[in-house]
Residue frames as qw, qx, qy, qz and C-alpha x, y, z in Angstrom:
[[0.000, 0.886, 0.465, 0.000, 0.00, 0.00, 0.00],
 [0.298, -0.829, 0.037, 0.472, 2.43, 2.39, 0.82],
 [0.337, -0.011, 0.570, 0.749, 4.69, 1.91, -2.77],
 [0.199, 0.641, 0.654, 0.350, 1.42, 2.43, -4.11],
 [0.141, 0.909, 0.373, 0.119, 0.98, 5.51, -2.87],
 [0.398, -0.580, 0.366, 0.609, 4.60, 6.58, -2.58],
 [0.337, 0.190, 0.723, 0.572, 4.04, 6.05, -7.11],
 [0.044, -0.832, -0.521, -0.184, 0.52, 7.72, -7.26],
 [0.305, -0.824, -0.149, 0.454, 2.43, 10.52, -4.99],
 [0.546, -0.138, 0.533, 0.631, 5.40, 10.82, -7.49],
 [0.348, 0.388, 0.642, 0.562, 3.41, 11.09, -10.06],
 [0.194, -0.932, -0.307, -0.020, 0.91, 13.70, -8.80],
 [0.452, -0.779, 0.031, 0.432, 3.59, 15.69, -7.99],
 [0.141, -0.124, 0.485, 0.854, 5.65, 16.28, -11.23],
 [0.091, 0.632, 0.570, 0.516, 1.82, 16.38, -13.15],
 [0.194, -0.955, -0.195, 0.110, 0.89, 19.67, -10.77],
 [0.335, -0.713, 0.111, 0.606, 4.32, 20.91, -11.43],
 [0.181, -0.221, 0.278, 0.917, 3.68, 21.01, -15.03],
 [0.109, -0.599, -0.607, -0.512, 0.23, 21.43, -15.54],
 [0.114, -0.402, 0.155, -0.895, -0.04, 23.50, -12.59],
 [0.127, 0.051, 0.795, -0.592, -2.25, 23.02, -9.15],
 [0.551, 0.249, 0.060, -0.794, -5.43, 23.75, -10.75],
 [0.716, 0.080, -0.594, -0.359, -5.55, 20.42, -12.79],
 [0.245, -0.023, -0.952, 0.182, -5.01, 18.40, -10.06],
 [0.423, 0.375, 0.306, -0.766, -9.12, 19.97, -8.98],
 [0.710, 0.238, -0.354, -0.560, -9.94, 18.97, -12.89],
 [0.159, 0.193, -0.954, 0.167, -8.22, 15.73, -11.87],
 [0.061, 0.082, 0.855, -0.508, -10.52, 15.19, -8.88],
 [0.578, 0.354, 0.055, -0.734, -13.68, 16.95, -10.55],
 [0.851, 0.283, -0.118, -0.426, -13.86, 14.37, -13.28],
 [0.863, -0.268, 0.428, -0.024, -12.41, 11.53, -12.12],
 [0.770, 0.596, -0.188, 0.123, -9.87, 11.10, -14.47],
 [0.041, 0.560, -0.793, 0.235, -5.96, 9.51, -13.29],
 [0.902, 0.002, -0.432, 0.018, -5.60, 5.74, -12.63],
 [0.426, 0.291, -0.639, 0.570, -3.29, 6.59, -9.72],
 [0.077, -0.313, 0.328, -0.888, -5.14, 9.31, -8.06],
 [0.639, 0.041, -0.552, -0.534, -7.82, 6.68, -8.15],
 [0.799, -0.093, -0.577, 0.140, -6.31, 4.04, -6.53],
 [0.147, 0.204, -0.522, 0.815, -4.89, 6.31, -3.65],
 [0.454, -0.166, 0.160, -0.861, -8.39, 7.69, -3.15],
 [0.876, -0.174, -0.346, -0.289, -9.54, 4.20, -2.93],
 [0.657, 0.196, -0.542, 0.486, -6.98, 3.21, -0.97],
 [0.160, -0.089, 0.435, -0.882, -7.55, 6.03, 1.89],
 [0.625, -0.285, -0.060, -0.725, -11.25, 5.80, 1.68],
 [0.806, -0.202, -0.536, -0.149, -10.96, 2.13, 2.59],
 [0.463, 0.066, -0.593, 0.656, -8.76, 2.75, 5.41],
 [0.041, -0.219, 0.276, -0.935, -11.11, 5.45, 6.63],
 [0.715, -0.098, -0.490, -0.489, -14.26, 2.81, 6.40],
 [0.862, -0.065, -0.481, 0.146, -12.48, 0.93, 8.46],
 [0.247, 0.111, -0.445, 0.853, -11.55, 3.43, 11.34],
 [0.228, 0.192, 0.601, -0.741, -14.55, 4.08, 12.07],
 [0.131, 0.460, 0.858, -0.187, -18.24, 3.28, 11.12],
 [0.102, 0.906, 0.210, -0.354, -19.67, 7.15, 10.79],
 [0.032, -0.535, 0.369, 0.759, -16.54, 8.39, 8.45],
 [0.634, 0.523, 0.525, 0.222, -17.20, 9.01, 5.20],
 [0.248, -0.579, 0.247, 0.737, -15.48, 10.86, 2.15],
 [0.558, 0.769, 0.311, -0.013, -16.02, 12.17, -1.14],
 [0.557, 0.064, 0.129, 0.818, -13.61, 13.29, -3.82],
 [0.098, 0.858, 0.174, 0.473, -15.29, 16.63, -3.72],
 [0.469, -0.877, 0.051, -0.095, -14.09, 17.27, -0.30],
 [0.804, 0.009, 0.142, 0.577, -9.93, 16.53, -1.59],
 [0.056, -0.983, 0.089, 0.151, -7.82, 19.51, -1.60],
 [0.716, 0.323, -0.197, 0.587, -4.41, 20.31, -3.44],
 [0.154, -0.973, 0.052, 0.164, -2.88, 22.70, -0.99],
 [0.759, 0.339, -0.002, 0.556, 0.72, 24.60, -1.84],
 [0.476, -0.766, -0.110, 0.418, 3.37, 26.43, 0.25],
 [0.350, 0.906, -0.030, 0.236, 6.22, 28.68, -1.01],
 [0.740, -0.242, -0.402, 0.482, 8.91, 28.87, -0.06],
 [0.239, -0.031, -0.432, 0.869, 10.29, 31.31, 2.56],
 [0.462, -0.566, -0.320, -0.603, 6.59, 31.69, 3.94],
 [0.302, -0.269, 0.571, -0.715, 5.60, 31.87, 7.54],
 [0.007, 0.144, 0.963, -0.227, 4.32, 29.27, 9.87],
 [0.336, -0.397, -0.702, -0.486, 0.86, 28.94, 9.57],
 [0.457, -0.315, 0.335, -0.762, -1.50, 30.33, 12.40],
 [0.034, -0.112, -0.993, 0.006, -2.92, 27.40, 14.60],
 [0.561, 0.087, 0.034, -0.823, -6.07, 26.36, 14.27],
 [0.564, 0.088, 0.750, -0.334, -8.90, 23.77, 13.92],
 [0.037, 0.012, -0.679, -0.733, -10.42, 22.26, 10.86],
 [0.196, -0.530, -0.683, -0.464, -13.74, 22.14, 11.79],
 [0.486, -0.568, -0.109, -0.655, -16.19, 24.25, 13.89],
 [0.012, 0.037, -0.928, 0.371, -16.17, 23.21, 17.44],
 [0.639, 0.135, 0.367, -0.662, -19.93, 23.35, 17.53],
 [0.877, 0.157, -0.304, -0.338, -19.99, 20.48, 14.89],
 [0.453, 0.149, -0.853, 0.211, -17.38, 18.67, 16.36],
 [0.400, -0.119, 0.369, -0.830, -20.04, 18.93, 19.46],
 [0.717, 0.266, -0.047, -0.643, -22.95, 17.88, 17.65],
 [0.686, 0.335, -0.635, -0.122, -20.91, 14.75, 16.08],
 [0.166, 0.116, -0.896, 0.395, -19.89, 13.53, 19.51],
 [0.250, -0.114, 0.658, -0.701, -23.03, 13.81, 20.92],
 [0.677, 0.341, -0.093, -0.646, -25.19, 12.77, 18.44],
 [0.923, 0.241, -0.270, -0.133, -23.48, 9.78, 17.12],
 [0.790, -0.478, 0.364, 0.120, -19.82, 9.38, 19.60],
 [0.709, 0.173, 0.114, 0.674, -17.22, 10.04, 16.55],
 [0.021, -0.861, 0.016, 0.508, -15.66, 13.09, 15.69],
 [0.645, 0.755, 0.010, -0.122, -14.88, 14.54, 12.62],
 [0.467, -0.670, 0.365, 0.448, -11.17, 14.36, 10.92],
 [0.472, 0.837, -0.142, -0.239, -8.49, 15.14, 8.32],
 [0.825, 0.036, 0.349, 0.443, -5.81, 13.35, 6.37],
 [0.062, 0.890, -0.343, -0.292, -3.12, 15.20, 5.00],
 [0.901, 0.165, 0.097, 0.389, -1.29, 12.64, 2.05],
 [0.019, -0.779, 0.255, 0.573, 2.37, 14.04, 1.47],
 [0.572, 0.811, -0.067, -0.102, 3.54, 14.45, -2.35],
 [0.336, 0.759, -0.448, 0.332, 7.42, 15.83, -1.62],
 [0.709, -0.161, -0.613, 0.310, 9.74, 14.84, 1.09],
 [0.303, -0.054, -0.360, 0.880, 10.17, 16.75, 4.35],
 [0.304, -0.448, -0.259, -0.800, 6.71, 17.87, 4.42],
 [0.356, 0.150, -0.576, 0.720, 6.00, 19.15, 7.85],
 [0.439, -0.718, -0.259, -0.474, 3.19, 20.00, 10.08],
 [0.077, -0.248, 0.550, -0.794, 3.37, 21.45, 13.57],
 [0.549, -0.588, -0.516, -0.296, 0.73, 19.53, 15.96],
 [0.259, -0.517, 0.469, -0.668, -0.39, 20.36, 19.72],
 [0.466, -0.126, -0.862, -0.153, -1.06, 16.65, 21.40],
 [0.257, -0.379, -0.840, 0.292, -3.66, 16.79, 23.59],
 [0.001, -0.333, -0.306, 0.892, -4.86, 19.74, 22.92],
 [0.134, 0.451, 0.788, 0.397, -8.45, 19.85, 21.38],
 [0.049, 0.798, 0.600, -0.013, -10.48, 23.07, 21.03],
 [0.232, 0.935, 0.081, 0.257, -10.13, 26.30, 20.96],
 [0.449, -0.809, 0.376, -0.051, -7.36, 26.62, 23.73],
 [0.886, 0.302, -0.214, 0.278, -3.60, 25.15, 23.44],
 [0.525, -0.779, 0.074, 0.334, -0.44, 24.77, 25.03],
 [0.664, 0.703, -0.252, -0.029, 2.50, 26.12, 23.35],
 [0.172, -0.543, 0.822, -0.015, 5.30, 24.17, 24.86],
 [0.655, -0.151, 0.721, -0.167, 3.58, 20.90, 23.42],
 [0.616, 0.610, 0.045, -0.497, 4.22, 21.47, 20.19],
 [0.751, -0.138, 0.631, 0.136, 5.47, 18.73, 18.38],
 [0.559, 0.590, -0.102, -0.573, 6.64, 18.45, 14.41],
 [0.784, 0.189, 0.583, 0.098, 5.70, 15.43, 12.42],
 [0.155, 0.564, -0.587, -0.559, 7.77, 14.95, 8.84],
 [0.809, 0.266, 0.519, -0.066, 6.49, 12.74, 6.29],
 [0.292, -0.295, 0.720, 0.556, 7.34, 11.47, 3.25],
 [0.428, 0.279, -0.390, -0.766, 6.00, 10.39, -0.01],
 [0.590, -0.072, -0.718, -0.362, 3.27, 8.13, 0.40],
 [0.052, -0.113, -0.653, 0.747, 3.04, 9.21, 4.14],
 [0.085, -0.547, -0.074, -0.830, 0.27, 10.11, 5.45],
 [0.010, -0.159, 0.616, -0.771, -1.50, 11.50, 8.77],
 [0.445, -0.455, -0.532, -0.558, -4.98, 11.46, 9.92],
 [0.348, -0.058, -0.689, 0.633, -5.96, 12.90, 12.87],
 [0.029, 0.764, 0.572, -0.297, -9.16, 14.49, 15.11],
 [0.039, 0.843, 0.437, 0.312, -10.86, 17.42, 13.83],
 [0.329, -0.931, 0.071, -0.140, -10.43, 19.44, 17.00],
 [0.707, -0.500, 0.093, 0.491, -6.60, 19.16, 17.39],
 [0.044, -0.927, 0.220, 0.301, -4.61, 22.28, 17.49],
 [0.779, 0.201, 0.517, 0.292, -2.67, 22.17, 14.23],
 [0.311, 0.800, -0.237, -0.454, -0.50, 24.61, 11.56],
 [0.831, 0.546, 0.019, 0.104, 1.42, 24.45, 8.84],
 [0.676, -0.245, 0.219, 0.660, 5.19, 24.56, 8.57],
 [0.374, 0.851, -0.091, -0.358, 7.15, 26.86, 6.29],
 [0.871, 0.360, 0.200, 0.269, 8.93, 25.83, 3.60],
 [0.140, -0.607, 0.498, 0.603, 12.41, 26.73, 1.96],
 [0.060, 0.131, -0.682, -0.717, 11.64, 25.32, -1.06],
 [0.666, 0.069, -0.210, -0.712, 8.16, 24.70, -2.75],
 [0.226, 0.044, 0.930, -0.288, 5.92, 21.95, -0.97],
 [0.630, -0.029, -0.147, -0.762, 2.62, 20.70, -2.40],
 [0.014, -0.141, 0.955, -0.259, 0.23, 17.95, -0.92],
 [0.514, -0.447, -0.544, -0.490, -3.43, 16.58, -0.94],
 [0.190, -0.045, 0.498, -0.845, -5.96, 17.28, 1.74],
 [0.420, -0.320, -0.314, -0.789, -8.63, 16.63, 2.64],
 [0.387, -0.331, 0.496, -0.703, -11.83, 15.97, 5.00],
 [0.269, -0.051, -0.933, -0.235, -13.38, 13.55, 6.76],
 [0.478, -0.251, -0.086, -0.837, -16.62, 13.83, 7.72],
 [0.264, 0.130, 0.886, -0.358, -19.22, 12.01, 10.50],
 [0.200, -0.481, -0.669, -0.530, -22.75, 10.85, 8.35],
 [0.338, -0.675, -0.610, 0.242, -25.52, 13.06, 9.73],
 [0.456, -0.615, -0.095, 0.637, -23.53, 15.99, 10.53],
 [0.504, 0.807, 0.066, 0.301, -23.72, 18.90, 7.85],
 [0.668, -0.499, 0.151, 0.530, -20.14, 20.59, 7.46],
 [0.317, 0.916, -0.058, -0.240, -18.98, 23.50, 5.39],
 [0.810, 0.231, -0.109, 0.527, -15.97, 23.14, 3.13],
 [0.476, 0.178, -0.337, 0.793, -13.07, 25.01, 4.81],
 [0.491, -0.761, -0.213, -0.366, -15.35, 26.11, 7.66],
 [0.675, -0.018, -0.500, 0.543, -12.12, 26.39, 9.80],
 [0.354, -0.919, -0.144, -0.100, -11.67, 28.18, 13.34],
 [0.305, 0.739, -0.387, 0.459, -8.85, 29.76, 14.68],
 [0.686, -0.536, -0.369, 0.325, -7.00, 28.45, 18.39],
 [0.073, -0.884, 0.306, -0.346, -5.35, 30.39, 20.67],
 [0.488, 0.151, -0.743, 0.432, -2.39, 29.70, 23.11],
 [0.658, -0.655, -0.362, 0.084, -3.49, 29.20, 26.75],
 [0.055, 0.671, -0.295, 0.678, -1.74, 32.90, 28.61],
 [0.657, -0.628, -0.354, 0.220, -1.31, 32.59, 32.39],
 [0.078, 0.731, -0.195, 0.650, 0.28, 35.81, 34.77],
 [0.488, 0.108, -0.616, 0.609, 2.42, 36.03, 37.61],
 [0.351, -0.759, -0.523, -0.163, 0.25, 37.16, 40.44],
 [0.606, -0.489, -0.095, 0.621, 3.03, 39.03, 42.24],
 [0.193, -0.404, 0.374, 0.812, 4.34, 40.94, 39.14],
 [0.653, 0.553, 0.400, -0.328, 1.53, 40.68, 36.67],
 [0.025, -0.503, 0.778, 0.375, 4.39, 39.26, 34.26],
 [0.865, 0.282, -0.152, -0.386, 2.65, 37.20, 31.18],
 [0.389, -0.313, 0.861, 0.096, 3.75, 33.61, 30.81],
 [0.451, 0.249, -0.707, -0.484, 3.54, 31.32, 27.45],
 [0.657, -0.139, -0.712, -0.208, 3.03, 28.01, 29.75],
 [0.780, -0.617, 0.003, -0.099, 2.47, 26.58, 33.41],
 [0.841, -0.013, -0.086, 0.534, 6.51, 25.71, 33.31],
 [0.478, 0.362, -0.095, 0.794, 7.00, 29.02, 32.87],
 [0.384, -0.743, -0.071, -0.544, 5.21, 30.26, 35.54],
 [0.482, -0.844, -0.022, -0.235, 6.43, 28.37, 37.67],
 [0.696, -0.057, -0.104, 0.708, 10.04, 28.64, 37.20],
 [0.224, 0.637, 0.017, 0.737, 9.16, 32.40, 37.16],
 [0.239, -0.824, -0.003, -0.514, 7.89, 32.55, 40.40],
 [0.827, -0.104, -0.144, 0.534, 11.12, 30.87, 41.80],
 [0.560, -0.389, -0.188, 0.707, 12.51, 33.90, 41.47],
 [0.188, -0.835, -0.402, -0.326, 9.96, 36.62, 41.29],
 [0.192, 0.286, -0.276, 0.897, 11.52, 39.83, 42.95],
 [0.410, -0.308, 0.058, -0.857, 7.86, 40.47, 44.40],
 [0.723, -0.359, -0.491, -0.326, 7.01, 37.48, 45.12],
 [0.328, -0.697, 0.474, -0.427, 7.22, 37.50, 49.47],
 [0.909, -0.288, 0.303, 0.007, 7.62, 33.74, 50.02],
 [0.643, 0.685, -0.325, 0.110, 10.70, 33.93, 47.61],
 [0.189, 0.588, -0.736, 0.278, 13.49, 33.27, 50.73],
 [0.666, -0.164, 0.540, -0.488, 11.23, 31.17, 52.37],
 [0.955, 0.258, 0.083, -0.117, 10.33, 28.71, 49.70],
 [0.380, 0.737, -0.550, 0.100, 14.36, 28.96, 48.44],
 [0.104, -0.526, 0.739, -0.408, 15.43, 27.55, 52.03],
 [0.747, -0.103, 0.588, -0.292, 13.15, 24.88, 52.17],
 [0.870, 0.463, -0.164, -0.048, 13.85, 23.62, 48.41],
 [0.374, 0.558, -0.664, 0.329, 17.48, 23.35, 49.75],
 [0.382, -0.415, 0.791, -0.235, 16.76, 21.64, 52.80],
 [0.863, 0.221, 0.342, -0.300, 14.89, 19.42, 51.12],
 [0.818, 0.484, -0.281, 0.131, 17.34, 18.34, 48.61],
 [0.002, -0.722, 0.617, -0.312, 19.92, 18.03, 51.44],
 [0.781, -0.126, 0.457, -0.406, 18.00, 15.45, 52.82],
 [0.208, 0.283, -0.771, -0.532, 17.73, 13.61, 49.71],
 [0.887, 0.023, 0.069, -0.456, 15.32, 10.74, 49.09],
 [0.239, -0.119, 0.961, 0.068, 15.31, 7.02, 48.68],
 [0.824, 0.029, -0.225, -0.519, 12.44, 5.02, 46.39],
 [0.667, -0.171, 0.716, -0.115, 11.69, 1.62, 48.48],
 [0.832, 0.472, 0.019, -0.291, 10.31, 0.53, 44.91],
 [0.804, 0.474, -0.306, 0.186, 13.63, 0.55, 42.96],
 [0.804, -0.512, 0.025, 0.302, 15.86, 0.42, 46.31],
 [0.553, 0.265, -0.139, 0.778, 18.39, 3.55, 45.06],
 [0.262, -0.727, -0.249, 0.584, 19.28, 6.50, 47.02],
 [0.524, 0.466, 0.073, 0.709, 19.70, 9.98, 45.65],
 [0.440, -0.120, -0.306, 0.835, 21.45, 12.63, 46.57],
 [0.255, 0.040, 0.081, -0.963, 18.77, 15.59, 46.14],
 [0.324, 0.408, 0.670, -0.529, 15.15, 15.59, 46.77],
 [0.544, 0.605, -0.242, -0.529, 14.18, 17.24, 43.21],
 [0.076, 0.266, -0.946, -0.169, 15.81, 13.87, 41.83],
 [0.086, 0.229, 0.956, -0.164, 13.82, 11.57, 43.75],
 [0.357, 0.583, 0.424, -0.595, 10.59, 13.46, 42.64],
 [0.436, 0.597, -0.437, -0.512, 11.80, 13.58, 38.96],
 [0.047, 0.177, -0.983, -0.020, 12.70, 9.82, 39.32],
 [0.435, 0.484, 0.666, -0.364, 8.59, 9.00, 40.75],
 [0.492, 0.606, 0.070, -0.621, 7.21, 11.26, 38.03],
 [0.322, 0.505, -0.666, -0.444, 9.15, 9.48, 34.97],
 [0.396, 0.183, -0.900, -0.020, 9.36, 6.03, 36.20],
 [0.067, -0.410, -0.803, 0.427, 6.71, 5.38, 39.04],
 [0.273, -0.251, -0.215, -0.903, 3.65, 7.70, 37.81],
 [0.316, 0.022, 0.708, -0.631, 1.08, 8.12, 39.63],
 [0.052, -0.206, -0.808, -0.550, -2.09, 6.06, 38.00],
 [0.419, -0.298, 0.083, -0.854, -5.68, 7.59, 37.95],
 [0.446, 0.021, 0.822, -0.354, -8.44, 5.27, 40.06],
 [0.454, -0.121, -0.604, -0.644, -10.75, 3.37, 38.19],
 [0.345, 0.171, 0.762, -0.521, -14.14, 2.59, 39.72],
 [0.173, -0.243, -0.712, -0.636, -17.32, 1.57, 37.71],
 [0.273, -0.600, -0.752, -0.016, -19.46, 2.08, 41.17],
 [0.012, 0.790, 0.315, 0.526, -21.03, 5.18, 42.19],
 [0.475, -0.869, -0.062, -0.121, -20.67, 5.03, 45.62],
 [0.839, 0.028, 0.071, 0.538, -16.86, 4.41, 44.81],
 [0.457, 0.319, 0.133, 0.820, -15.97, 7.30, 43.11],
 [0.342, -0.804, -0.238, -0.424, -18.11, 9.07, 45.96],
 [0.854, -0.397, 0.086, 0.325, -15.56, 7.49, 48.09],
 [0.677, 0.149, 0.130, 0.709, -12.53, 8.49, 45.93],
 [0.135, 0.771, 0.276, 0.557, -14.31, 12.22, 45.46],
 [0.403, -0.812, 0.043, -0.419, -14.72, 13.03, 49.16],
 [0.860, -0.050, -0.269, 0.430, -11.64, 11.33, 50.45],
 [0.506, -0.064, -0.456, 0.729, -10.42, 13.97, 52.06],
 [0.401, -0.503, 0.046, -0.764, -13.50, 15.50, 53.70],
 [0.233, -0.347, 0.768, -0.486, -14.08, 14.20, 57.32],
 [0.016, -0.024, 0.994, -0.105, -16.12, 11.17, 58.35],
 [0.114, 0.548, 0.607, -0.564, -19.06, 12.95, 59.25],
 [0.355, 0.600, -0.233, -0.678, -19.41, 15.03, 55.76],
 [0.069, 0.210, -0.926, -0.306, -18.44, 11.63, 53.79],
 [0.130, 0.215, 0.923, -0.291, -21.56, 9.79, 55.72],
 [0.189, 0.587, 0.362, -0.699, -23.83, 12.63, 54.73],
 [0.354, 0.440, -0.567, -0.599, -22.94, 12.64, 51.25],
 [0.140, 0.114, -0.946, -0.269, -23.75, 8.83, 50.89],
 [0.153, 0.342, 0.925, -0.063, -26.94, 9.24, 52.41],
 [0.302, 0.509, -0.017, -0.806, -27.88, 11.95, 50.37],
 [0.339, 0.388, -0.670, -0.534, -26.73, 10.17, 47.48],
 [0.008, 0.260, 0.964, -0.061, -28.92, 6.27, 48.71],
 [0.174, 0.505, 0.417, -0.735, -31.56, 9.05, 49.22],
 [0.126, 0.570, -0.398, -0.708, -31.20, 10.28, 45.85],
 [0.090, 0.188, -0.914, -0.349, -30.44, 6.69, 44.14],
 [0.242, 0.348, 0.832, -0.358, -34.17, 5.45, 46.13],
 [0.386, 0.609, 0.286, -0.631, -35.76, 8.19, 44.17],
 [0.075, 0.498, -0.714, -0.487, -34.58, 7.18, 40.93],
 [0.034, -0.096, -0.980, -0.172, -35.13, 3.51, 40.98],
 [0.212, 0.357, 0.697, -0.584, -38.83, 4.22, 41.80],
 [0.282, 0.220, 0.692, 0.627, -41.29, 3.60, 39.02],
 [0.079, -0.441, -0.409, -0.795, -44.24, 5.67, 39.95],
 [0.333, -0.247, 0.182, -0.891, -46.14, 8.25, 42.28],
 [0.755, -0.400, 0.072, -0.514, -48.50, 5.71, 43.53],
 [0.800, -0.093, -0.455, 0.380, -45.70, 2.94, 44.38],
 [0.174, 0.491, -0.174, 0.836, -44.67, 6.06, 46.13],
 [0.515, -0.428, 0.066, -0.740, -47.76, 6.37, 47.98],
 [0.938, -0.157, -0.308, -0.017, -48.29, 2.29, 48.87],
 [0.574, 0.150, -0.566, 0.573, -44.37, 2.26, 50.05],
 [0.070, -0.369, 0.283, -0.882, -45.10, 5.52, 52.35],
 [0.719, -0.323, -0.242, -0.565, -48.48, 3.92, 53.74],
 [0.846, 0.129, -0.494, 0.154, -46.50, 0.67, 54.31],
 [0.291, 0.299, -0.518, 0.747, -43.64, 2.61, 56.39],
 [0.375, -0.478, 0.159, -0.778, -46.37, 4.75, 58.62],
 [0.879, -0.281, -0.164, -0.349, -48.48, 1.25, 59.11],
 [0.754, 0.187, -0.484, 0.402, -45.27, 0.00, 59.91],
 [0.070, 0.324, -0.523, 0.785, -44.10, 2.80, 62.66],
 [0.649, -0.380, -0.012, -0.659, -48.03, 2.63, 64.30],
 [0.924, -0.220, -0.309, -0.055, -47.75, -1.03, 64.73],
 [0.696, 0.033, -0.481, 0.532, -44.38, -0.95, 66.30],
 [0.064, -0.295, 0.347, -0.888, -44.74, 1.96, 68.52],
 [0.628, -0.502, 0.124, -0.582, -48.17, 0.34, 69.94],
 [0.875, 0.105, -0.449, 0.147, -45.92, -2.85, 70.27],
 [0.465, 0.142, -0.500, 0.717, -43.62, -1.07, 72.18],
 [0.364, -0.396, -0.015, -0.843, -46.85, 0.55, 74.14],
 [0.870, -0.321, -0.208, -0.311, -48.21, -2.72, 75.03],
 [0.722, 0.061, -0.523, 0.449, -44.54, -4.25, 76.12],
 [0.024, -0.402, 0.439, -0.803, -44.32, -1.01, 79.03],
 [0.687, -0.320, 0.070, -0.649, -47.89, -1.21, 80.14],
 [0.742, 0.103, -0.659, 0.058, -47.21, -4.69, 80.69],
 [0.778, -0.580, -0.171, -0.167, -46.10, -6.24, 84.48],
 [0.004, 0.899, -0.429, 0.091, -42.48, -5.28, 83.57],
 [0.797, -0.386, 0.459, 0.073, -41.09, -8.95, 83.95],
 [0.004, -0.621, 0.619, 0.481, -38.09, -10.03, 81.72],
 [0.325, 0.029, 0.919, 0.220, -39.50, -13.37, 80.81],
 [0.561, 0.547, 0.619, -0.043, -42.07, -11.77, 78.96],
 [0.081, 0.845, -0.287, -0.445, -40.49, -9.10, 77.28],
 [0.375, -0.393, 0.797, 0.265, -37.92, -11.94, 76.32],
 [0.468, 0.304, 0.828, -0.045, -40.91, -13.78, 74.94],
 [0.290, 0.795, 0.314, -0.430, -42.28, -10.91, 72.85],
 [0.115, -0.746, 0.495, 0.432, -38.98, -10.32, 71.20],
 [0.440, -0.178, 0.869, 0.140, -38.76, -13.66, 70.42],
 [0.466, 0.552, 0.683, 0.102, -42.19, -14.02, 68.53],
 [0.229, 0.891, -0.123, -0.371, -41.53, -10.39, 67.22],
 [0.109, -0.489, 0.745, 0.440, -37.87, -11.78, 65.54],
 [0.350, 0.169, 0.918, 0.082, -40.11, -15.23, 64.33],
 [0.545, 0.732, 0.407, 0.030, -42.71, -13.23, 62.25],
 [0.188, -0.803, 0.343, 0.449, -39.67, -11.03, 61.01],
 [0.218, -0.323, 0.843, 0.371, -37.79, -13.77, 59.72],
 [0.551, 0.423, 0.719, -0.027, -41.28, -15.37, 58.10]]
């Protein structure tokens, strides 16, 4: 598969450099090329087969072309976040884009993990493909273009979720995620750089305090029981956990777990309250209707009357233990019937 389209790329690439970008559009408009064909069969099955909901069309194939000594592309999304919304909730995919390359060294700039309008910029990562590469990746992930020194051309295009209407190049712009020094109201690019800035922040008043305990604390040093090694600073042993001992999240699949895991560090007495809010909560739920409602509630009352003149008739009584004893007894025996 990949010769194949490492040939089909080849080719496409010298026919747009002398018939120009525009034919490779007549190309795709009337189906005409026995390569470009077999690529576009080639992807579509692959995308058929990633997921259920995708679907493509050669209308929605793009030639795009860089220049050279252009600027980096601005980042951004390829679709709307309000459809990529709609797709997840409606049907549980999301929308996405394949980028085939043509030339070698063809370059995109991605942001993993960053999906919507908001990004970090220290996580920016840049993927290089070849001919007969290609990428395919969510909708909503923060994404530019490279620049080029020399002239770069490549096919695009979208993939769509059935169901879900979607403009062609209906793209949105991201931004980077800004954060400020509360001491010195000094902008910062990421969370690293904040807080290596407010290490040593002139304004910031816990600055000789926090200094003198990061040094006693790396005098000390550390030990992990795990891998049984000593080191010599504390910042070690905390860079050692984080790389090689991470911390994993909890998994629970029961409610009154992860009610447990949630309120773990509220007291005993706030913990207890929450769980019988939430049995409180879980009673009303499971209940099928306003007059099982009423029957249960009848039940309870007829239930308190009878035991409260139970416990009327046991006082009034002659106060002796062997009958009390006795009462209990036949009280536990229709219980247990």
């Amino acid at each position: 598969m990949k010769s194949m389209l490492s040939t089909g790329s080849l080719f496409l690439a010298k026919y747009m450099r002398k018939n120009g970008i525009r034919s490779v559009f007549n190309l795709l408009l009337l189906r005409l090329g026995r390569v470009l064909k077999k690529i576009y069969k080639c992807v579509k099955d692959i995308v058929q087969l990633s997921d259920e909901n995708w679907y493509t069309k050669k209308s929605l194939w793009n030639a795009l072309k860089s220049l050279p000594g252009g600027l980096r592309q601005g980042i951004h999304l390829d679709y709307p976040a309000f459809e990529t919304s709609k797709a997840i909730m409606e049907t549980g995919s999301v929308q996405a884009s394949v980028t085939i390359a043509l030339q070698e060294d063809t370059q995109f700039y991605v942001y993993p993990g960053c999906f919507g309008t908001y990004a970090e910029m220290d996580k920016c990562k840049l993927v290089v493909l070849n001919p007969g590469e290609f990428l395919i990746f969510r909708g909503d992930l923060v994404h530019a273009g490279a620049e080029f020194e020399e002239e770069n051309l490549r096919l695009h295009y979208y993939v769509r979720v059935r169901g879900i209407y979607q403009r062609a190049d209906a793209t949105e712009a991201a931004v980077f995620n800004s954060y400020m020094c509360e001491h010195c109201v000094l902008p910062c690019t990421s969370r690293r750089h904040l807080a290596n800035h407010r290490r040593y922040c002139t304004d910031n008043p816990d600055k000789v305090k926090s200094k003198k305990a990061r040094a006693e604390a790396d005098a000390r040093g550390g030990h992990c029981d795990k891998c049984n090694r000593d080191f010599k600073k504390r910042n070690a042993l905390y860079q050692h956990n984080h790389r090689r001992h991470p911390k994993k999240p909890v998994k629970s699949s029961s409610a009154e777990e992860l009610s447990y895991v949630y309120h773990s560090n509220k007291s005993d007495n706030q913990k207890q309250s929450d769980m019988d809010a939430e049995e409180e909560s879980d009673s009303d739920v499971y209940i099928e209707s306003d007059a099982k409602v009423d029957t249960e509630s009848e039940e309870e009352s007829a239930d308190e009357r009878e035991e409260g003149s139970e416990e009327e008739v046991s006082s009034s009584g002659d106060g002796s233990e062997a009958e009390s004893e006795a009462w209990s007894d036949a009280e536990s025996a229709e219980d247990s019937e």
